[in-house]
N, C-alpha and C positions, 0 to 999 in steps of 0.2 A: 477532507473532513466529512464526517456524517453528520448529517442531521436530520431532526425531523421533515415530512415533506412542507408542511406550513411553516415552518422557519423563515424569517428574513437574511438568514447566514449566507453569503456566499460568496466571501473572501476573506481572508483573514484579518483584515482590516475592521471586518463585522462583529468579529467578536470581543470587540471593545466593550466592556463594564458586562462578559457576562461571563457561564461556570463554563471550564472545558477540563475535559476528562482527556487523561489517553493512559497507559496502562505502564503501571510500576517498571525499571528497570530496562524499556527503551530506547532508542535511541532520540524517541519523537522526544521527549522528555528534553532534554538538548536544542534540537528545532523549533518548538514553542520557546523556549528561555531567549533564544537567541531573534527571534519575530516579537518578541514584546520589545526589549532593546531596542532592534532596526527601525521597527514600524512603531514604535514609539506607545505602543496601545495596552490599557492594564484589562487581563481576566483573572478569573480563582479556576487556581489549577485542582484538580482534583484526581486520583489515581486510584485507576481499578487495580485490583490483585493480578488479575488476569483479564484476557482479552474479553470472555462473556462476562465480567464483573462492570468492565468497563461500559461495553454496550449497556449492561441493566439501566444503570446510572442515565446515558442518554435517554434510554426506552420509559425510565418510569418517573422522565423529567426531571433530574435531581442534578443534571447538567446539559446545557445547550449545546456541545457539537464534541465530538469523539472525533480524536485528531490521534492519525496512524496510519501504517502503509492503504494503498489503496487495494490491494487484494485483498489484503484481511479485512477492511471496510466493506469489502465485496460481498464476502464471504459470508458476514455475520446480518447482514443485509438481508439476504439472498437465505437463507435461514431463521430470519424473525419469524415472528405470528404472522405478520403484516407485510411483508416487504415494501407493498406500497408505501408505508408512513414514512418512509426514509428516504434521503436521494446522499448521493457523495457530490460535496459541491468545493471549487475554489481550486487554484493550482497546486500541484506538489510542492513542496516546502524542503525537499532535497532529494537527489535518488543516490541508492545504495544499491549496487551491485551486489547481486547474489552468485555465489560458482556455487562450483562442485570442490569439496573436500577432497587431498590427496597429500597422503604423506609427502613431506618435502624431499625432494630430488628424484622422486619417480617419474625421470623423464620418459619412459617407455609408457606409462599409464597415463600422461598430461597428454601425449600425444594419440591415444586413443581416443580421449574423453576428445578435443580441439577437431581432431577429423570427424569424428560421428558429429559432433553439433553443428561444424563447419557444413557435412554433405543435408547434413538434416534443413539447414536453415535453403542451402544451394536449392535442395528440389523442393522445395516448400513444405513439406514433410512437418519444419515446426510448427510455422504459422498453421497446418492443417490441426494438429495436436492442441497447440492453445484454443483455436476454435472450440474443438472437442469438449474441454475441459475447463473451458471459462465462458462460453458463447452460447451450447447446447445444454439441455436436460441432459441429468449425468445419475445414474444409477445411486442407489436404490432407491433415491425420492423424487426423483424427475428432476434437483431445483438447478435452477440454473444463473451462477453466478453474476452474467450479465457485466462484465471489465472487458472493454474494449481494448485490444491493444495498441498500448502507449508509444508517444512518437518516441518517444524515450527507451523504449521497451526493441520500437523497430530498430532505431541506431542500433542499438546493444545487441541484436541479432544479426545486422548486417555488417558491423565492426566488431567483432568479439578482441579483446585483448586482455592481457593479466596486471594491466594498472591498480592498483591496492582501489580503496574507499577514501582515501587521503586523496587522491590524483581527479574527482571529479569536483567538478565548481559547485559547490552546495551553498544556497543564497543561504 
């Protein structure tokens, strides 16, 4: 979740009687529905067109915490007026796997794509590359993302497999 840096938000628990935002048409739409349920807690959902519609909303207070993946939390953070005014606080609420797209039954191409990320992750080559490009000043504005990588994120680098999004535990 984002929120303000002065916010008292910092689990999903907190956001009981207030607005949250997350953005038309994803999946987070799904994982808020299903955390009010569990955790038994009422907010006013509210829904950007898009991911910078969405942030507006938090940024010009017309909703308390923008709930959605943590990079793109990162992302639009790390690109405000302020960066400072914002922190990503609370646990993830589900992870989804992301691949590579390939036509199905191009086993000569899966196994290209499986060995290069296989050898990339072996010599550290990835975790050098995510440093790169989520850790350091990144061209052409210097900004720098600032998403540490997730324990979640290492598993997923250190066990790669082709279990669907159905096959991980999502509270």
């Amino acid at each position: 979740m984002l929120v303000k840096t002065d916010s008292d938000i910092d689990a999903i628990a907190d956001l009981n009687g207030k607005t949250v935002v997350t953005t038309t048409g994803g999946t987070t739409v799904q994982l808020l529905r299903k955390a009010k349920r569990t955790e038994r807690i009422q907010f006013t959902d509210v829904f950007g067109k898009d991911h910078a519609d969405s942030f507006l909303l938090l940024e010009s207070g017309r909703a308390d915490a923008f709930v959605m993946d943590d990079s793109l939390l990162a992302g639009l953070r790390a690109r405000a007026k302020n960066p400072a005014d914002f922190k990503i606080v609370g646990v993830s609420m589900g992870f989804e796997p992301i691949a590579i797209m390939i036509a199905k039954g191009d086993a000569a191409l899966k196994k290209i794509g499986d060995d290069t990320i296989a050898r990339l992750a072996r010599s550290g080559e990835l975790a050098r590359l995510y440093d790169k490009w989520f850790m350091q000043p990144t061209p052409p504005s210097n900004t720098v993302i600032d998403l540490p990588l997730s324990e979640e994120m290492k598993a997923s680098i250190a066990q790669p497999d082709d279990r669907p999004v159905e096959a991980y535990a999502n509270p």
